[in-house]
Legacy VTK file of the C-alpha trace (Angstrom):
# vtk DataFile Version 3.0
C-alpha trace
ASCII
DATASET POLYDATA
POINTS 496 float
8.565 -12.351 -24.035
6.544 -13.898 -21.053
3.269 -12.745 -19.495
5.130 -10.890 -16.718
7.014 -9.215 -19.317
4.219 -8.459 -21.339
2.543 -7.153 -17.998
5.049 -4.787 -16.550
5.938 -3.184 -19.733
1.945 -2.421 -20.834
2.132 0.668 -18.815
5.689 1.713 -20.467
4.037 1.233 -23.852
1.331 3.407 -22.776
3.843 6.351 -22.106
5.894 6.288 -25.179
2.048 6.173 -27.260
1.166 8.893 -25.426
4.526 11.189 -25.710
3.425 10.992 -29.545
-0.073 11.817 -29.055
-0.739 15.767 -29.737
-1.483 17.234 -26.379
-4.599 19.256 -27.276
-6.459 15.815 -28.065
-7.559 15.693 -24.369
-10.374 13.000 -25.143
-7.550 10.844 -27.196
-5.214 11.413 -24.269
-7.618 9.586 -21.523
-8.994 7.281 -23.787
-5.204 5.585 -24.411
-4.257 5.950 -20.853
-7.263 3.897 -19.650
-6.662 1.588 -21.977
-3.492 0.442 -21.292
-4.277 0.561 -17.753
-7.410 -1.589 -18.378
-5.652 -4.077 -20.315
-2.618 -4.558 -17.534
-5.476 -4.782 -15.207
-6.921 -7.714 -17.722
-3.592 -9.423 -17.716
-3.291 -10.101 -14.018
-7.004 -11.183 -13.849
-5.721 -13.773 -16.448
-2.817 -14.638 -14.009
-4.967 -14.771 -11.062
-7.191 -17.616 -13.260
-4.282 -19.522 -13.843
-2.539 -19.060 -10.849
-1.668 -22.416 -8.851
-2.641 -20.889 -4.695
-1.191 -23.825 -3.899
2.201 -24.539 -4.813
4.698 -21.859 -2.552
7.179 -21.279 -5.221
7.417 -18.654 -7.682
5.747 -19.085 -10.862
5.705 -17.480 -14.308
9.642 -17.198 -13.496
11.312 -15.235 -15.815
15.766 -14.695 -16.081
18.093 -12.462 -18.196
21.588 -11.931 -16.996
22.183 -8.099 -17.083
25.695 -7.673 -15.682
27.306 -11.123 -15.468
29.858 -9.839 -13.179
27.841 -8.371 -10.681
25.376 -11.170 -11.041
21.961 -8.840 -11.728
19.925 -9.481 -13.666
16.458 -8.947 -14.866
14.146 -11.539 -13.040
10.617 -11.608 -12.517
8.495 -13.831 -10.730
5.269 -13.742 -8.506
4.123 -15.839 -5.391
1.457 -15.699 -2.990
2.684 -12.814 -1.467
3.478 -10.382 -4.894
-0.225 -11.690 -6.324
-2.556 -9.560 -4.134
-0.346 -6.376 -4.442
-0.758 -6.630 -8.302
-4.060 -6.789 -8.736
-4.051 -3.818 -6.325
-1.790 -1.720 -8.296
-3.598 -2.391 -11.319
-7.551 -2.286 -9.927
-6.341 1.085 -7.802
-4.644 2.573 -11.208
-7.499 2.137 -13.339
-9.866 3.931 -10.407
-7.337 6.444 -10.128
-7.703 7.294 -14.084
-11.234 7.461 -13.757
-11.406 9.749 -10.865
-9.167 11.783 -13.020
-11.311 13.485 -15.474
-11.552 16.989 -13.712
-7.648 17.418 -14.418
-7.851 20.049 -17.104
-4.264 21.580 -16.848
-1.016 19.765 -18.616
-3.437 16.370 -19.340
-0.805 14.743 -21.368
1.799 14.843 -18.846
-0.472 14.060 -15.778
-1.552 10.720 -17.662
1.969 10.398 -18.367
3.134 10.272 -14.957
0.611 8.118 -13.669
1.366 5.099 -16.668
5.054 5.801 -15.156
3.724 5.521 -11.835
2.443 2.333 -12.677
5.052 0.493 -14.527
7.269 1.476 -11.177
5.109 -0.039 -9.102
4.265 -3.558 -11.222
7.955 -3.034 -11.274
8.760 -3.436 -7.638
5.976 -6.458 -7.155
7.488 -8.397 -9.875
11.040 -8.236 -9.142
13.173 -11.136 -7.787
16.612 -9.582 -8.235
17.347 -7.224 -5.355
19.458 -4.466 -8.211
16.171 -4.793 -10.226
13.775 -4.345 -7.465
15.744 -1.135 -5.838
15.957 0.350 -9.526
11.921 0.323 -9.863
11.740 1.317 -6.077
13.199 4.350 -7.218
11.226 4.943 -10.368
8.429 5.810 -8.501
9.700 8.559 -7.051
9.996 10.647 -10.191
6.663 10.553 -11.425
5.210 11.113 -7.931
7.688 13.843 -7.355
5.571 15.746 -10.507
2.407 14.195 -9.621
2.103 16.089 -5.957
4.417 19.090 -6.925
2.148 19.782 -10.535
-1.095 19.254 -10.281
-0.901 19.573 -5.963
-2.579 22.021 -3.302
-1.273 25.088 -2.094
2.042 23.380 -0.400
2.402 21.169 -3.028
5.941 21.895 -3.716
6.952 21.210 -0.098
4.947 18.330 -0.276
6.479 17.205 -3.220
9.904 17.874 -1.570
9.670 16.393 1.513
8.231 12.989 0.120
11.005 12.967 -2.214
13.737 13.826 0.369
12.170 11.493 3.211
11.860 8.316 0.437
15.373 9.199 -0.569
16.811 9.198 2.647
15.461 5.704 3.653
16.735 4.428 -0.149
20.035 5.083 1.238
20.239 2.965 4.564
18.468 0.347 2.391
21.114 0.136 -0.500
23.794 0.029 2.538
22.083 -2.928 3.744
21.901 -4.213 0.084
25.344 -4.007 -0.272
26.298 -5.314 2.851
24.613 -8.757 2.376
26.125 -8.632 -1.257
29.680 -8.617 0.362
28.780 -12.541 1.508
27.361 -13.402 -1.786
30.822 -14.819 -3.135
29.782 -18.076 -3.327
26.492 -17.536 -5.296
27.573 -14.458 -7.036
24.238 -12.368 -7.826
22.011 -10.339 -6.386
18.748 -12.596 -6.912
16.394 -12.580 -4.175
16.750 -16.117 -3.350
20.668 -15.830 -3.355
20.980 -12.934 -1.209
18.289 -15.100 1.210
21.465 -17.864 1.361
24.056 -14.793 1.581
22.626 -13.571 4.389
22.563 -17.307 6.949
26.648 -16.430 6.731
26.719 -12.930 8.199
27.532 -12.493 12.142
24.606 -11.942 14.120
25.133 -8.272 14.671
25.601 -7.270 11.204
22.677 -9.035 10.200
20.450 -6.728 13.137
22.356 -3.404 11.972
21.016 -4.582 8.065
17.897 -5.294 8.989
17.776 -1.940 10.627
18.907 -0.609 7.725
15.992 -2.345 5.839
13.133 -0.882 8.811
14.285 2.204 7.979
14.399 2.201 4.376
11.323 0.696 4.033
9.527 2.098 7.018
9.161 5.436 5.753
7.948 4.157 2.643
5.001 2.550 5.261
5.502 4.655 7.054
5.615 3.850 10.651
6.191 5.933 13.781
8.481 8.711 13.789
9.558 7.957 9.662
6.007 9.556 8.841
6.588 13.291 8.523
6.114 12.988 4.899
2.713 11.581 4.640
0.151 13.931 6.312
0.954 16.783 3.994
1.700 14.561 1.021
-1.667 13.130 1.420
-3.253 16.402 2.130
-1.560 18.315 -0.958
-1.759 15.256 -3.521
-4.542 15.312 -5.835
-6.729 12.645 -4.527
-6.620 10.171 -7.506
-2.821 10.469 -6.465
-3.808 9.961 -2.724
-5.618 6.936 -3.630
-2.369 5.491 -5.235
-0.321 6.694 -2.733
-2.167 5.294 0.140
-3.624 2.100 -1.538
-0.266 0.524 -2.849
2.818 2.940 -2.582
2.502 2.132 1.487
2.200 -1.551 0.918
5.428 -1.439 -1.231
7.443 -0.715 1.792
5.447 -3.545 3.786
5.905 -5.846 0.992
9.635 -5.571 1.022
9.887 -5.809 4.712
8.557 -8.759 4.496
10.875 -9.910 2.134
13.689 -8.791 4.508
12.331 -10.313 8.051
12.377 -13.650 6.023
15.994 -13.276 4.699
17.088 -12.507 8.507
14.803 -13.939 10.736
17.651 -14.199 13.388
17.756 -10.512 13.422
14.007 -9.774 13.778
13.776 -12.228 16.382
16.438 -10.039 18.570
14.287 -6.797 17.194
10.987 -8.523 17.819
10.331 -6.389 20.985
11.177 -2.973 19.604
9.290 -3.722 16.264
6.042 -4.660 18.212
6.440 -1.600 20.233
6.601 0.890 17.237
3.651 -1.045 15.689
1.469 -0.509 18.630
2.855 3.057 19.377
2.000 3.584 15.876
-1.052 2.239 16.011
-2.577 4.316 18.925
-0.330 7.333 17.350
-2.169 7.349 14.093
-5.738 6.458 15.496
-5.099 9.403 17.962
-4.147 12.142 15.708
-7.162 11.246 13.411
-9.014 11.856 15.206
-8.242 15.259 15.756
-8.584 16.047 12.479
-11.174 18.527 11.047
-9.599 18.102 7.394
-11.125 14.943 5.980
-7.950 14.022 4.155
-5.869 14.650 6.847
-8.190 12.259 8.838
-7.450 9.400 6.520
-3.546 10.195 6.094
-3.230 9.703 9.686
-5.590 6.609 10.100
-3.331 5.151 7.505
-0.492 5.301 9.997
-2.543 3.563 12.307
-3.607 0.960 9.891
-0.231 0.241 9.137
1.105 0.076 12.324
-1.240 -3.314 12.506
0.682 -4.727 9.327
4.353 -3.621 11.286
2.673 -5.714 14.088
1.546 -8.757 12.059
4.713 -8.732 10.214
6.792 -8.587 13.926
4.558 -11.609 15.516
7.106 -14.037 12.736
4.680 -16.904 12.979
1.657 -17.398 10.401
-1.054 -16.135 12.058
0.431 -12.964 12.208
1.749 -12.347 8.617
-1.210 -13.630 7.395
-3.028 -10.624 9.050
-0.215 -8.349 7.906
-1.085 -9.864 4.405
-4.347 -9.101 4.534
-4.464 -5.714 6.123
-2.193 -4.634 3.647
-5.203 -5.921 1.387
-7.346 -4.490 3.324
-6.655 -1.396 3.532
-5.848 -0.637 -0.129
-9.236 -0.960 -0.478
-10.556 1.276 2.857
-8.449 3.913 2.169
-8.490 3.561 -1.933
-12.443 4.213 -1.424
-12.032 6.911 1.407
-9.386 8.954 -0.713
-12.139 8.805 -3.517
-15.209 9.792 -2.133
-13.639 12.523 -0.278
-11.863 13.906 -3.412
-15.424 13.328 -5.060
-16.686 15.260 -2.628
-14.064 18.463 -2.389
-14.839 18.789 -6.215
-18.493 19.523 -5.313
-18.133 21.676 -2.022
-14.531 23.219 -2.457
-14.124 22.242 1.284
-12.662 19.352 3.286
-13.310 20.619 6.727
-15.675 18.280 8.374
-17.775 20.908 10.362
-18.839 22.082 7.089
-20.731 19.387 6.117
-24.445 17.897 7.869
-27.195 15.677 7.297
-25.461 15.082 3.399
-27.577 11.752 3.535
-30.480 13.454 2.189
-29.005 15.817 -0.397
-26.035 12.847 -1.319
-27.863 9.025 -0.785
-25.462 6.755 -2.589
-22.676 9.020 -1.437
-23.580 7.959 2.089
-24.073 4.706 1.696
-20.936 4.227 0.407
-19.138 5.963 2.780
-20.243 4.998 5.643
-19.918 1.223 5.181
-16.129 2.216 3.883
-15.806 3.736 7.535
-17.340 1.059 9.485
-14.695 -1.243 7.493
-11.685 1.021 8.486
-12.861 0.769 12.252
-12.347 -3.271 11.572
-16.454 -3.595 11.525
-17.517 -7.515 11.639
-18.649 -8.425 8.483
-15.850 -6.442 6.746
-12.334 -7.278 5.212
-10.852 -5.439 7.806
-11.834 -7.511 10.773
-10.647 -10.310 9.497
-7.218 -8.737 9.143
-6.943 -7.245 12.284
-8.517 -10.633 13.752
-5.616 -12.729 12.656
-2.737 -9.710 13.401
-4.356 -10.031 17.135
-4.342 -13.387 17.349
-0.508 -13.729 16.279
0.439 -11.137 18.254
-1.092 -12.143 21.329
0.822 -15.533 20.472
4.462 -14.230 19.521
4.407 -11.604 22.599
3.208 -14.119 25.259
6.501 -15.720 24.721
8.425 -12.218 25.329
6.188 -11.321 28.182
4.419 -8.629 26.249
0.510 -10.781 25.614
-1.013 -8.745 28.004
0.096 -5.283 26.920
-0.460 -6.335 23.041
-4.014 -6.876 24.016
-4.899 -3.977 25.739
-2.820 -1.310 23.719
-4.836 -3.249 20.378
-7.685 -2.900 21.997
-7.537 0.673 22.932
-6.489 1.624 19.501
-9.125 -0.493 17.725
-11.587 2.117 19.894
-9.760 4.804 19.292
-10.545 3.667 15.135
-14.411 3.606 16.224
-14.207 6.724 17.643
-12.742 8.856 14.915
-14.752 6.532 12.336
-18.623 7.426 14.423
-17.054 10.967 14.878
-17.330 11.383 10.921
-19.938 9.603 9.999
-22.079 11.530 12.450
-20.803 15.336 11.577
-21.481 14.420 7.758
-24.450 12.788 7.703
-26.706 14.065 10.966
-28.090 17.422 11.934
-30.147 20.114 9.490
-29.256 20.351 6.101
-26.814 23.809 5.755
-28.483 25.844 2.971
-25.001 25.541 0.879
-24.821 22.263 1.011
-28.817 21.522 -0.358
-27.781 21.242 -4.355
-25.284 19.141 -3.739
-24.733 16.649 -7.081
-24.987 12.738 -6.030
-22.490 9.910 -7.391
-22.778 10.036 -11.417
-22.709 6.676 -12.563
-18.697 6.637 -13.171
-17.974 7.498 -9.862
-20.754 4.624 -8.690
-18.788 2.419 -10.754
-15.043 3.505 -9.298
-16.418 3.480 -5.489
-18.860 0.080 -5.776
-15.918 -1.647 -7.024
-13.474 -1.356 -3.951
-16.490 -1.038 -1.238
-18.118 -4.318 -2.541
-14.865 -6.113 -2.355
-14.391 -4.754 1.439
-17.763 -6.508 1.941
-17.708 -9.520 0.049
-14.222 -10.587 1.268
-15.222 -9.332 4.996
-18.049 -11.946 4.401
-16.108 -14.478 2.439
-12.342 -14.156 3.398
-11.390 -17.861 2.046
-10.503 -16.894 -1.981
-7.788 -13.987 -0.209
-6.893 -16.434 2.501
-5.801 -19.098 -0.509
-4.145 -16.967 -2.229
-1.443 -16.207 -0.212
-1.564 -19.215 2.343
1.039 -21.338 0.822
3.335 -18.751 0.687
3.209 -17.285 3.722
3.183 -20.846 5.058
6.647 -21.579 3.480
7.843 -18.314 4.628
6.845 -19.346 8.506
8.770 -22.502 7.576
12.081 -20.375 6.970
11.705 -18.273 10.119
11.214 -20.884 11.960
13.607 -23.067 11.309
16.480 -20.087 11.697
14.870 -18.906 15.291
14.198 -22.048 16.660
LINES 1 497
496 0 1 2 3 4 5 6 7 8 9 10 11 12 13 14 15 16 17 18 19 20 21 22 23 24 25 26 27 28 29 30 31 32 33 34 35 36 37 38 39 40 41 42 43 44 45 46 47 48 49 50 51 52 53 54 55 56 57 58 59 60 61 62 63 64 65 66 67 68 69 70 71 72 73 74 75 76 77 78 79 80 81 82 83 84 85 86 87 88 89 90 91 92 93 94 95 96 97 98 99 100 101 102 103 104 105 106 107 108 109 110 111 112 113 114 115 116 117 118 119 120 121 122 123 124 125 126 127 128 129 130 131 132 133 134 135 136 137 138 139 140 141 142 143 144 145 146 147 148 149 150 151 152 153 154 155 156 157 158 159 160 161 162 163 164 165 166 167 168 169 170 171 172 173 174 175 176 177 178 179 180 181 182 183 184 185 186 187 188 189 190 191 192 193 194 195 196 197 198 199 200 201 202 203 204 205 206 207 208 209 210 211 212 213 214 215 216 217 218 219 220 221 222 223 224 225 226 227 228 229 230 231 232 233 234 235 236 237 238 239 240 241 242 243 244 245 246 247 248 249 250 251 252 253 254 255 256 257 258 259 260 261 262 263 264 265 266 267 268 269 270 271 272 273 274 275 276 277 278 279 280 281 282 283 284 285 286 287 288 289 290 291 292 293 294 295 296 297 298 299 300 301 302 303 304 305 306 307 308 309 310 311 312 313 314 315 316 317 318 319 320 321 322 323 324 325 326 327 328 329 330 331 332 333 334 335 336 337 338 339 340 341 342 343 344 345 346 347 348 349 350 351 352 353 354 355 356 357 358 359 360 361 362 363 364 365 366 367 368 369 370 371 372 373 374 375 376 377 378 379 380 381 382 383 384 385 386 387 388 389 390 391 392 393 394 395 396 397 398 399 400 401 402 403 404 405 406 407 408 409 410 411 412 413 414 415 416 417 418 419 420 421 422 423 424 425 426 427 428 429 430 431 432 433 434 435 436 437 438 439 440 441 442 443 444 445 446 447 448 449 450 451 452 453 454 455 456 457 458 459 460 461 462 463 464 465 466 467 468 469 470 471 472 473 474 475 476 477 478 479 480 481 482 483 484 485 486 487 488 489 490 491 492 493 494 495
């Protein structure tokens, strides 16, 4: 068995040692789960050390024919493109768990799910067979289905359901556009990534745009951008935020991630959609910022800057030159980590005050310190700060989108409808920052516990990598350069 192997089936082992652990040893119960999500977050520090950043292909390949006929089969692989999203799904998992210690009703199964969770999502950044990857794109949805609908809000079970039927819906347009590209596949005869890439060069032009619509939508409500959101607000709002963190950190960068993957298999039909795909990032973008900041519920504040936030990866990932998938790269980075760290401290917060509406709160910098610090330079990040991983990002989306729409006649609108919704970020971002932590102190809010040193631990992790790769960008710009350089080598030579 290979390291990938190993890897994506640590979480699985976790679950099957857990379904035979007796579910009144709470203690035992958390102490396995974080250990099997501490050791798959081990394993891809070891592949990040002996990673090569510099050669484009995939490494650590792994093949088993499944169905000879069909031609899947169970392939795994990483680039410079699956390599950041790991170690996000792994770093975020293992936060997740340890924000997770005031769940006190069905343990077991709540640990269960989120090992399930995990092995999904490993599942989906590992694949290079297009049956394999769809197959883990749907595991996800049944422990998130229980994770929302169990242990959720008040409107959990709507929540629940309208994640599941949204995500469902988009699966089917993208398994249509699966199938449709398998139908040229004669010749090769599989359903590996890299043979469905050569599959795809003999389709007619139109039924390679109605696939790749088929692949927007599919994976644009996973995103989600404008109008496949209607899931998210209330999923976000009803989730339990360790969930919330998961869902925002990584489940929204799967569907970027395999957008990605299916701009550079038909880069013929993005070019043609290039226009409309720039226009619901930036709508999307001003839609999200908007909308957040009208929020008085804190979660609901970060659900919708989410929206915004991806609408700048939908952007990067519609410039199809380097520049801009490099920022799409990163923001998708980037913002695992921003909203990761704003999920948590607001959830850390609720479980003190019983309240996420943001008029309730005032002056907590003197009653909650560390709390503040934290939070506030996690804010200043999600407005794209200088000196944060999330100007960087946003930097290089700008600059490849001024450079990809000045050849459609669009430079000038890209850089004043960025702009605008870059301040429209500030705004909501000074707007909670100042009703938290200015004014009197409200006699409720005066006993008010500060971080424990757990939660220090959980939150200092994600906001000192905001900061140190804001400051020093180069180690995430390696990473992924080669890769996204070879994939700018693909589009161009199909568009040109």
């Amino acid at each position: 068995m290979g390291i990938l192997s190993i890897l994506l089936w640590t979480p699985a082992a976790g679950v099957l040692l857990l379904a035979l652990t007796p579910g009144r040893n709470i203690q035992l119960i958390r102490y396995i789960a974080n250990l099997f999500t501490t050791i798959a977050f081990l394993l891809v520090c070891w592949l990040l050390s002996i990673y090569n950043a510099q050669d484009a292909n995939l490494q650590f390949n792994e093949y088993f024919p499944l169905n000879p006929k069909l031609g899947s089969a169970y392939a795994l692989g990483i680039d410079g493109l699956s390599m950041p999203m790991l170690v996000m799904a792994t770093l975020l998992t293992s936060i997740a768990l340890l924000a997770s210690f005031t769940v006190s009703s069905s343990v077991k199964g709540y640990h269960i799910c989120i090992l399930l969770l995990e092995f999904g999502m490993l599942g989906v950044f590992l694949a290079q067979d297009w049956a394999l990857f769809y197959i883990f794109w749907e595991v996800t949805l049944i422990p998130l289905f229980f994770l929302i609908g169990r242990w959720g809000g008040k409107r959990r079970h709507t929540a629940s359901l309208n994640f599941v039927l949204y995500t469902m819906g988009g699966s089917v347009f993208m398994l249509i556009s699966l199938l449709a590209v398998s139908q040229y596949d004669l010749e090769h005869g599989g359903s590996l990534m890299s043979s469905m890439h050569q599959a795809a060069q003999d389709m007619p032009r139109i039924e390679q745009v109605l696939v790749l619509l088929g692949f927007v939508i599919g994976f644009g409500v996973k995103m989600p951008i404008f109008p496949l959101h209607g899931w998210l607000p209330l999923a976000h709002v009803e989730a339990p935020s360790p969930v919330s963190i998961l869902l925002s950190g990584i489940l929204l960068k799967m569907g970027a991630y395999g957008l990605i993957r299916a701009v550079v298999m038909l880069p013929e039909a993005a070019k043609l959609l290039q226009p409309f795909l720039i226009f619901l990032g930036l709508f999307g973008m001003l839609y999200g910022g908007l909308l957040a900041w009208r929020q008085s519920d804190l979660k609901a504040m970060v659900a919708y800057s989410s929206i915004s936030h991806m609408g700048i990866v939908l952007l990067g990932i519609a410039t199809l030159n380097e520049a801009g998938i490099t920022g799409a790269v990163l923001q998708m980075t980037a913002h695992g980590l921003i909203a990761g760290a704003l999920f948590l401290l607001v959830g850390l917060l609720y479980e003190r005050t019983h309240t996420r509406n943001i008029q309730d709160y005032s002056s907590l910098i003197q009653v909650m310190p560390r709390f503040a610090v934290f939070m506030t330079l996690t804010l200043l990040a999600a407005m794209g700060l200088p000196g944060s991983v999330g100007f960087i990002a946003e930097l290089y989306t700008l600059i490849g989108g001024f450079r990809s729409s000045t050849s459609v006649g669009l430079g000038l609108g890209v850089m004043v409808f960025f702009s605008v919704s870059i301040l429209i970020g500030a705004a909501y971002a000074i707007r909670t920052i100042s009703l938290l932590f200015t004014g009197p102190v409200k006699p409720q809010m005066r006993q008010i516990e500060d971080l424990r040193a757990p939660e220090l631990l959980a939150a200092g992790i994600l906001v000192t990598g905001i900061v140190f790769f804001g400051l020093l960008p180069a180690p995430l710009l390696d990473l992924s350069a080669a890769t996204i350089s070879q994939m700018n080598s693909l589009i161009s030579q199909r568009i040109l």
